[in-house]
N, C-alpha and C positions, 0 to 999 in steps of 0.2 A: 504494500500500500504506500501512494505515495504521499509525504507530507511535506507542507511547503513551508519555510523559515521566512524570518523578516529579521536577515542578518545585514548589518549595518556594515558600513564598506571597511572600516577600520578592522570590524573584527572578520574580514573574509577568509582571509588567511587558517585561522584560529577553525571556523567553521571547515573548510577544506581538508585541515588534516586529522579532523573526524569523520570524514566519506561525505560531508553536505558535496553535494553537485548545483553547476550551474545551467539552469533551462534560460539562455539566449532567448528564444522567443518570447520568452514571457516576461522575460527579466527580474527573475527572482531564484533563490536560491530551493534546494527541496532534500530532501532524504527518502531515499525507498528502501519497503520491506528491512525495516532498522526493529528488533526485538526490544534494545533497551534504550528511548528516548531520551534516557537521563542528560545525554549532555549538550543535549542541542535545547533545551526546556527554556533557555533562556533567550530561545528565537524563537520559539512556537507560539504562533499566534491566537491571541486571545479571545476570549469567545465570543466579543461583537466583531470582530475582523474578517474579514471573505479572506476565502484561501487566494485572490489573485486569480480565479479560472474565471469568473462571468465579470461583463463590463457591465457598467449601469445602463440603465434602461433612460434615456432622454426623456424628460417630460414634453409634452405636448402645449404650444402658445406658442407666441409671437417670436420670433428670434430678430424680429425687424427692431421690437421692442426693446431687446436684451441688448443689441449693437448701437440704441439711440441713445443710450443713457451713457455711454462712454465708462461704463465699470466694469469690472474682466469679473463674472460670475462664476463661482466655483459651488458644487456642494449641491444640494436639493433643489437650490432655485438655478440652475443649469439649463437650458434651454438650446437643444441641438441646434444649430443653422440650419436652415434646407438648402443644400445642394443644387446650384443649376447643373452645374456641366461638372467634368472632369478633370479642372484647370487645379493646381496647387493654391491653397489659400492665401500665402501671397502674390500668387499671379494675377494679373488683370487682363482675361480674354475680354472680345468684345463682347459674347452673351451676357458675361457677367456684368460688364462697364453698361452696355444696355438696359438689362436689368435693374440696375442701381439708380439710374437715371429715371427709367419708366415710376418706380417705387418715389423716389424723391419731388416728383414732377417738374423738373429741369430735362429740359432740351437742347440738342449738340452744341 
């Protein structure tokens, strides 16, 4: 079974040379099939903590709203953007630069 740590970069080392392994995609540290937890107990995550496997679930509103206010929201009041296109978020295609426009009602 696998169980996943919240080992702190200082101590990775320390974690490593008890068998913690590092999962790259996840970016977090983990231990499998380990009989005696004793020594990683100090990275095992507590009981309101997610193991790191499911991301949150976006809430549903305005994200027009959430980029008007100029405050970087984190946490519950989170509000995914909706995605036009496929561009990187700091790229500026023109769907999007159109888009931005249409929403604001400013014209070329």
């Amino acid at each position: 079974m696998r169980t996943n740590l919240k080992v702190p970069f200082a101590e990775k080392e320390e974690a490593k040379k008890l068998g913690a392994k590092w999962d790259a995609a996840r970016k977090i540290w983990y231990v499998e099939d380990k009989s005696d937890m004793a020594p990683f107990a100090k990275w095992a995550p507590r009981r309101h903590e997610t193991s790191g496997a499911a991301e949150p679930t976006p809430k549903t509103g305005s994200a027009r709203n959430q980029q008007s206010t100029g405050k970087f929201i984190v946490g519950s009041e989170y509000v995914q953007p909706v995605r036009v296109c496929a561009c990187l978020p700091w790229d500026v295609c023109d769907k999007c630069q159109n888009l931005e426009r249409s929403q604001n009602g400013t014209k070329n």
